[in-house]
One Martini backbone bead per residue (centre of mass of N, CA, C, O) as a GRO file, in nm:
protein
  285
    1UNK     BB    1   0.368  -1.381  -0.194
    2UNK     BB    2   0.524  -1.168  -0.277
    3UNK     BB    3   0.542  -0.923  -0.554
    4UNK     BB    4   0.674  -0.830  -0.835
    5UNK     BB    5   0.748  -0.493  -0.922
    6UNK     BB    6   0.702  -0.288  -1.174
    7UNK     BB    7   0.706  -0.055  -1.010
    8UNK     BB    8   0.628   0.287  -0.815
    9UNK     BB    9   0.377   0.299  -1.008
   10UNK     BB   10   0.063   0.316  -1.096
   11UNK     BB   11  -0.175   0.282  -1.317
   12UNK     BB   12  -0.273   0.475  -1.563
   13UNK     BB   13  -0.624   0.407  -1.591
   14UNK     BB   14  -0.659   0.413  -1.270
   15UNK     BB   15  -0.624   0.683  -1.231
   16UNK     BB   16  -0.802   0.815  -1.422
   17UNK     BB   17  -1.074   0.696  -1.295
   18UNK     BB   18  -1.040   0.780  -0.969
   19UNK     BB   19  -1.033   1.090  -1.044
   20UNK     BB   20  -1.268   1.126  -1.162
   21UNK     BB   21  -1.459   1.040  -0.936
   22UNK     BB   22  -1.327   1.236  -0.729
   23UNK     BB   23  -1.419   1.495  -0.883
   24UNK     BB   24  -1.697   1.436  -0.900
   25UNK     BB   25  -1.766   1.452  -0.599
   26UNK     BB   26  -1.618   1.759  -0.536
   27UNK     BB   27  -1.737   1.931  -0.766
   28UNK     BB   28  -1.974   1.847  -0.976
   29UNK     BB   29  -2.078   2.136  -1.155
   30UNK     BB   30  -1.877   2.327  -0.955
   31UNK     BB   31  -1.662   2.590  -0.861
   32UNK     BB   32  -1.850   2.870  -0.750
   33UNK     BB   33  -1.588   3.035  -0.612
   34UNK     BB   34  -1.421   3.066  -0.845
   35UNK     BB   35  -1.637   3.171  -1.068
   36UNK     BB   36  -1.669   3.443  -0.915
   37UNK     BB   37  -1.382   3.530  -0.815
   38UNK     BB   38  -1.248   3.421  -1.130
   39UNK     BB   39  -1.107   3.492  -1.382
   40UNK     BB   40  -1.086   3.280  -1.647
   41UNK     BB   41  -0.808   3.397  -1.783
   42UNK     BB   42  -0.648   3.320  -1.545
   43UNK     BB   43  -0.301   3.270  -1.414
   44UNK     BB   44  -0.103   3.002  -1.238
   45UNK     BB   45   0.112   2.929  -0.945
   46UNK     BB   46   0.214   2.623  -0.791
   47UNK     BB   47   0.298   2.445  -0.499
   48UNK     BB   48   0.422   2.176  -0.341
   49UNK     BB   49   0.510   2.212   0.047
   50UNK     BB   50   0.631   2.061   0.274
   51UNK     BB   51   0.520   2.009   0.635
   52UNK     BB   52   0.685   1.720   0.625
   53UNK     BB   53   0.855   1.454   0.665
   54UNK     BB   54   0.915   1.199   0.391
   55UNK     BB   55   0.770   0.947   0.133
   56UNK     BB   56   0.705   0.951  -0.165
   57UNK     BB   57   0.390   0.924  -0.301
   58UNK     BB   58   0.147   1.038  -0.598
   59UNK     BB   59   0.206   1.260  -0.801
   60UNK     BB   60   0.075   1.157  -1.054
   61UNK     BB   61  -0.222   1.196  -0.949
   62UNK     BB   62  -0.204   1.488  -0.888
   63UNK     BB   63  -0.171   1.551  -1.163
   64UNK     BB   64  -0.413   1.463  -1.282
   65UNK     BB   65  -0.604   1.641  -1.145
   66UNK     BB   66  -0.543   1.869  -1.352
   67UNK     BB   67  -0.550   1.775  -1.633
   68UNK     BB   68  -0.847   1.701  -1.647
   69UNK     BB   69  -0.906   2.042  -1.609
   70UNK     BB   70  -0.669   2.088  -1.803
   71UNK     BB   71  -0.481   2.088  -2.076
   72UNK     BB   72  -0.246   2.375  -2.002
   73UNK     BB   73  -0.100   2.213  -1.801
   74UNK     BB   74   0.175   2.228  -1.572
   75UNK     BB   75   0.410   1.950  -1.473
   76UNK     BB   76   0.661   1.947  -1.186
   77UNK     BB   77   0.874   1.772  -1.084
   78UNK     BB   78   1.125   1.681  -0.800
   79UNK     BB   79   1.057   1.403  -0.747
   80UNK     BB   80   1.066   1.053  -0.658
   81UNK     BB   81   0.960   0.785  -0.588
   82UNK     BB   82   1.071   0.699  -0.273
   83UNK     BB   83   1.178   0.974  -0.195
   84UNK     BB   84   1.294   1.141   0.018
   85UNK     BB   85   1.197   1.439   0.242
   86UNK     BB   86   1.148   1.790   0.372
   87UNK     BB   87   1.096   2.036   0.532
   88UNK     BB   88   1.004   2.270   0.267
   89UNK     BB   89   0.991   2.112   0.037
   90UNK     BB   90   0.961   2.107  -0.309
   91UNK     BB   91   0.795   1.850  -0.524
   92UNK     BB   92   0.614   2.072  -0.694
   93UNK     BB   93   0.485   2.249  -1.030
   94UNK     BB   94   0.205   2.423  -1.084
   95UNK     BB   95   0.042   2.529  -1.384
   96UNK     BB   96  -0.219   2.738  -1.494
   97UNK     BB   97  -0.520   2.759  -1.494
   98UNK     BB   98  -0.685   2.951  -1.162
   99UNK     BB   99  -0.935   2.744  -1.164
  100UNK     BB  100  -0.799   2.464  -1.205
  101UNK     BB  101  -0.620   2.462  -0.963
  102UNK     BB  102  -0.846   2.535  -0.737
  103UNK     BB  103  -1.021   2.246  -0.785
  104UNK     BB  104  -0.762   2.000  -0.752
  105UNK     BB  105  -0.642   2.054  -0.514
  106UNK     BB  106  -0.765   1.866  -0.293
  107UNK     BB  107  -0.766   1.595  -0.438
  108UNK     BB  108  -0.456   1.606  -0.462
  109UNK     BB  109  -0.397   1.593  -0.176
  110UNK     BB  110  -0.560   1.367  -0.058
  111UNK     BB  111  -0.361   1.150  -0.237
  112UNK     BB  112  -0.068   1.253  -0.145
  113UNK     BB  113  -0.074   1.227   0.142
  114UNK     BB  114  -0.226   0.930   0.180
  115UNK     BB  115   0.094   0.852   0.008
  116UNK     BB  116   0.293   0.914   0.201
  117UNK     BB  117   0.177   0.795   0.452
  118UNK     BB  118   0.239   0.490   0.329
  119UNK     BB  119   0.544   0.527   0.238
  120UNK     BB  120   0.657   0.615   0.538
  121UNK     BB  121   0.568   0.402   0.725
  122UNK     BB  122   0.692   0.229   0.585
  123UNK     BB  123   0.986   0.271   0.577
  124UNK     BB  124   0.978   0.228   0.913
  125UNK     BB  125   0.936  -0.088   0.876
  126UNK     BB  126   1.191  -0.142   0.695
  127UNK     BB  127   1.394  -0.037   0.879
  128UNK     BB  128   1.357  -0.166   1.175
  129UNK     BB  129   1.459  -0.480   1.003
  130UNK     BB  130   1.756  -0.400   0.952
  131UNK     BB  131   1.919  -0.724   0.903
  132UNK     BB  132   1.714  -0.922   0.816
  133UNK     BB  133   1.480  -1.154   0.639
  134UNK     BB  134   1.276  -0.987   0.654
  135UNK     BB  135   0.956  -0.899   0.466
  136UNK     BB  136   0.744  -0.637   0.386
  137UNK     BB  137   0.396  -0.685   0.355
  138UNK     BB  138   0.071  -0.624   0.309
  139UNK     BB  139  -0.268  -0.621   0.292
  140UNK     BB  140  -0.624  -0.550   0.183
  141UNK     BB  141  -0.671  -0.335   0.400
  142UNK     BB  142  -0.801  -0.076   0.208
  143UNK     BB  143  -0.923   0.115   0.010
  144UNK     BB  144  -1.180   0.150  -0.168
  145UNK     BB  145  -1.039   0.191  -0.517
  146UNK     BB  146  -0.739   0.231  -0.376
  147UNK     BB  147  -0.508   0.001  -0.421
  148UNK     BB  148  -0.327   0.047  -0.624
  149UNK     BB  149  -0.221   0.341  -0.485
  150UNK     BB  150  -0.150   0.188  -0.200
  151UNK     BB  151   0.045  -0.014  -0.311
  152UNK     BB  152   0.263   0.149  -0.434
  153UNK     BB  153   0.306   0.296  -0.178
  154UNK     BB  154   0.463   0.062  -0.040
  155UNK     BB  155   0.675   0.051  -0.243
  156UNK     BB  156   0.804   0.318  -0.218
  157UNK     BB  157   0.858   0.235   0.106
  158UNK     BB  158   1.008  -0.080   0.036
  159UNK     BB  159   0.800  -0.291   0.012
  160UNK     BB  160   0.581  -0.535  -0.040
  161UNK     BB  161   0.345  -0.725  -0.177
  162UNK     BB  162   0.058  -0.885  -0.176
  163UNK     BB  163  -0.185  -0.997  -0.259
  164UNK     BB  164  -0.413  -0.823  -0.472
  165UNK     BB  165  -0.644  -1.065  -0.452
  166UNK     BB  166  -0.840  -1.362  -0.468
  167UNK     BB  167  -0.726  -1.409  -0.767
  168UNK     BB  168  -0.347  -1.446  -0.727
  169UNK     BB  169  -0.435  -1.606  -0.476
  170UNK     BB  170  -0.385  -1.904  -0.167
  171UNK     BB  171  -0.602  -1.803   0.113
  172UNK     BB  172  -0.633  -2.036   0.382
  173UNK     BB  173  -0.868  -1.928   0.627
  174UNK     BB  174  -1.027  -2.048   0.903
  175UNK     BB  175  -1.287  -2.067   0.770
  176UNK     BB  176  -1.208  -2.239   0.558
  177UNK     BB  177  -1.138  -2.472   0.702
  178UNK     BB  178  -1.415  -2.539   0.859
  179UNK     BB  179  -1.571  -2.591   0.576
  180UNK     BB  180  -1.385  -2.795   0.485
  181UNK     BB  181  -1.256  -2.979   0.725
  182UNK     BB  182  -0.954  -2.878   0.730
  183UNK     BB  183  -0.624  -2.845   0.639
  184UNK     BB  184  -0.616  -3.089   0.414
  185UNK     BB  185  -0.889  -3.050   0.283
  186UNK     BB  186  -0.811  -2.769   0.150
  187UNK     BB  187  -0.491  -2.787   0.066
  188UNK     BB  188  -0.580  -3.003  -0.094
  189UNK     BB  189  -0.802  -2.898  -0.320
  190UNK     BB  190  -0.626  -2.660  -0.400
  191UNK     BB  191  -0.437  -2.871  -0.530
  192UNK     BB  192  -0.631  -2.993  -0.754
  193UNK     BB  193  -0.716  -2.673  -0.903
  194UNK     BB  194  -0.520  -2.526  -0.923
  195UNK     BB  195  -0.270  -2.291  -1.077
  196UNK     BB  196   0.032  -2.337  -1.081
  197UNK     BB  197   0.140  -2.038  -1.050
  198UNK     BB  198   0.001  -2.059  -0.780
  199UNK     BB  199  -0.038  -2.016  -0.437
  200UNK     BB  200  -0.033  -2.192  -0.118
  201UNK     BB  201  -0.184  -2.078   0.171
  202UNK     BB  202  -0.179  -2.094   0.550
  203UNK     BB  203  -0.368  -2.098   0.809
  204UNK     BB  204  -0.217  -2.070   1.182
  205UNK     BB  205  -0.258  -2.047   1.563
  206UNK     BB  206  -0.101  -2.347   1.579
  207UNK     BB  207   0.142  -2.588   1.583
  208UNK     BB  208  -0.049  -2.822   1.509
  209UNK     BB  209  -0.106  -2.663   1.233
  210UNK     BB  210   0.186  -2.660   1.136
  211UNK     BB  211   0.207  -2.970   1.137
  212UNK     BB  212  -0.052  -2.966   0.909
  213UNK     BB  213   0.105  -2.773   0.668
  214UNK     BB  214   0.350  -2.945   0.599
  215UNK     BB  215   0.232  -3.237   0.542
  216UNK     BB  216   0.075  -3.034   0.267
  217UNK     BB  217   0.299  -2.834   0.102
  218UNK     BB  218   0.279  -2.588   0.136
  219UNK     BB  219   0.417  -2.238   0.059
  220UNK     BB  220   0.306  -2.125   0.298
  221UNK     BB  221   0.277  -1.974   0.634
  222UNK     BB  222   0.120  -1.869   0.846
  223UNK     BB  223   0.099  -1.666   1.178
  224UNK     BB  224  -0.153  -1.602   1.371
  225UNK     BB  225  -0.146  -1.436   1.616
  226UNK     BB  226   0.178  -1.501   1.766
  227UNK     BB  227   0.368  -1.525   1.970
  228UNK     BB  228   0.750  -1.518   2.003
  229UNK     BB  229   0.768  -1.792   2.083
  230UNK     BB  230   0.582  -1.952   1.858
  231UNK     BB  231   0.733  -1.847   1.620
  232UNK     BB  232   0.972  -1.976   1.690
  233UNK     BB  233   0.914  -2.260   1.737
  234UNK     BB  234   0.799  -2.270   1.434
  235UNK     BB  235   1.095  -2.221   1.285
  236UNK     BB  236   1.210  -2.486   1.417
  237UNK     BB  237   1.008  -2.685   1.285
  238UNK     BB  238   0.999  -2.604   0.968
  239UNK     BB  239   1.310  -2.539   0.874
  240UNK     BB  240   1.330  -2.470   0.610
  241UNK     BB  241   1.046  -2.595   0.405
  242UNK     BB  242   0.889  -2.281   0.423
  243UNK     BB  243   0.721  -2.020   0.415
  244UNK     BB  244   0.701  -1.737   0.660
  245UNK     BB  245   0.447  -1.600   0.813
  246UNK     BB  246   0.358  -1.274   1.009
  247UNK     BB  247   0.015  -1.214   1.174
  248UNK     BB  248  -0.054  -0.973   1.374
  249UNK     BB  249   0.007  -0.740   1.565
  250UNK     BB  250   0.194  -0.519   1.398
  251UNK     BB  251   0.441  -0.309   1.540
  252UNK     BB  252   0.707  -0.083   1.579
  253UNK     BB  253   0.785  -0.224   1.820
  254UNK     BB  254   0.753  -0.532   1.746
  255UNK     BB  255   0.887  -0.653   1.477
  256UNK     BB  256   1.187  -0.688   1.510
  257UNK     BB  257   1.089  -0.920   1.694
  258UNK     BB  258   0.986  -1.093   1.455
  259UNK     BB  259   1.246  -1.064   1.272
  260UNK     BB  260   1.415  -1.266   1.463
  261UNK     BB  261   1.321  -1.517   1.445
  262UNK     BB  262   1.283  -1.590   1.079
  263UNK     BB  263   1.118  -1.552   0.942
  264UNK     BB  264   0.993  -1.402   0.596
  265UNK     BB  265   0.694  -1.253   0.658
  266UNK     BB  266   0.543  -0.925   0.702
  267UNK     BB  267   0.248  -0.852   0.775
  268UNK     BB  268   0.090  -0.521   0.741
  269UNK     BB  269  -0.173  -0.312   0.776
  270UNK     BB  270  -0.127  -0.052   0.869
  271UNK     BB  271  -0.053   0.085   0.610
  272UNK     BB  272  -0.329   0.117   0.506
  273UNK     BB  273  -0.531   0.192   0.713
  274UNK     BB  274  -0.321   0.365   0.944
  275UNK     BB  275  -0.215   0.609   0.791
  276UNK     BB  276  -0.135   0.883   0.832
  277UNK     BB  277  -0.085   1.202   0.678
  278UNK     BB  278   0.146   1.445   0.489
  279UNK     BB  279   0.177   1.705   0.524
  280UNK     BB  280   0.066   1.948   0.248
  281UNK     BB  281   0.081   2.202   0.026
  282UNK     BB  282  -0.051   2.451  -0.193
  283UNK     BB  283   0.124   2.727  -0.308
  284UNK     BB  284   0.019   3.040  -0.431
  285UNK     BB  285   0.248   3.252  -0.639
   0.00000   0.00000   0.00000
């Protein structure tokens, strides 16, 4: 299910966009503080400055929220995606009018802290389980009309993506199940309409479903909220006849055993859901 990632940096027309709305969300008509106290004129420089260590994601993001307001804006990083940094460490260094940087400050921030901050958790999160086979990879609970820069930096974090929405993978789910009338009845269906290069996952719950999934020759197999006992279980029914999610209540504390099972894939919400912000700041100087 995680797919090959083109890159560690989000699309630039998405950036882009979402940019777009996030200034005018925060600017408005004008940013009236500046513009009362801060003469046209004027021109500044200003340093992005680690206030806690972590893994950078989001750079170009940032630099983009200047660009949007001032043509004259000059962005220089000093970090790649995915690179680790440390406390007091300057990321990046932007010049330009002081008001257009003023302006773009906040929203530039917003979106680096945020993007740190699912960074860093991957990493913590993929580091947690090295020495096993199984891969970290996200899932769909992220920020609305963030998914884009939100995946990027799971990717910079060493993670891998998983469906990037409804339309790019088939992951027939408990619901689906139900209304389906069963395990065999949806992924039948499924199998019968699919567009060859998708894949069909299916949720399972218990053995018994891992058995009715085997079955149908589904592609993966999630184990949705299953202990470590039945983990186990499930890959020794299994054998490596296809691959295995592992799915639900994963945290940084029991990953590690979640990996020791032989799963193959560890999808974990709380990277984008729930990832702390990395403290930065923009200090002008």
């Amino acid at each position: 299910m995680s797919k090959p990632s083109r890159n560690l940096q989000a699309d630039s027309r998405i950036i882009c966009e979402v940019v777009t709305t996030a200034l005018a969300e925060d600017i408005g008509p004008g940013d009236i503080t500046s513009e009362l106290c801060i003469p046209a004129d004027y021109q500044a420089r200003g340093q992005f400055v680690a206030k806690q260590a972590g893994v950078l994601a989001g750079l170009e993001v940032a630099e983009e929220c200047f660009r949007q307001l001032s043509a004259r804006v000059t962005f220089e990083s000093y970090k790649q995606a995915g690179e680790d940094f440390k406390v007091g460490e300057v990321l990046a260094e932007v010049t330009g009018p002081a008001r257009a940087l003023l302006a773009a400050e906040r929203t530039a921030l917003n979106f680096l802290q945020r993007l740190c901050g699912i960074a860093t958790l991957t990493r913590n999160f993929v580091t947690a389980i090295e020495g096993s086979q199984a891969v970290i990879v996200d899932t769909r609970k992220t920020t609305p009309g963030l998914r884009v820069l939100e995946k990027a930096a799971v990717r910079a974090g060493g993670g891998q993506n998983h469906r990037f929405a409804l339309y790019d993978a088939i992951l027939i789910k408990d619901n689906h199940i139900r209304i389906a009338g069963g395990i065999k009845a949806a992924v039948e269906a499924a199998q019968q309409g699919a567009p060859a290069q998708l894949k069909i996952e299916v949720e399972t719950t218990s053995l018994q479903q891992v058995e009715e999934a085997i079955a149908t020759e589904a592609d993966i197999i999630m184990l949705d909220n299953m202990n470590l006992e039945m983990m186990q279980q499930a890959v020794e029914i299994v054998a490596g006849r296809t691959l295995l999610e592992a799915s639900g209540g994963v945290t940084i504390d029991n990953v590690s055993q979640i990996a020791a099972t032989g799963v193959d894939l560890i999808s974990v919400g709380r990277l984008t859901h729930s990832a702390p912000a990395i403290d930065i700041s923009l200090e002008i100087l």
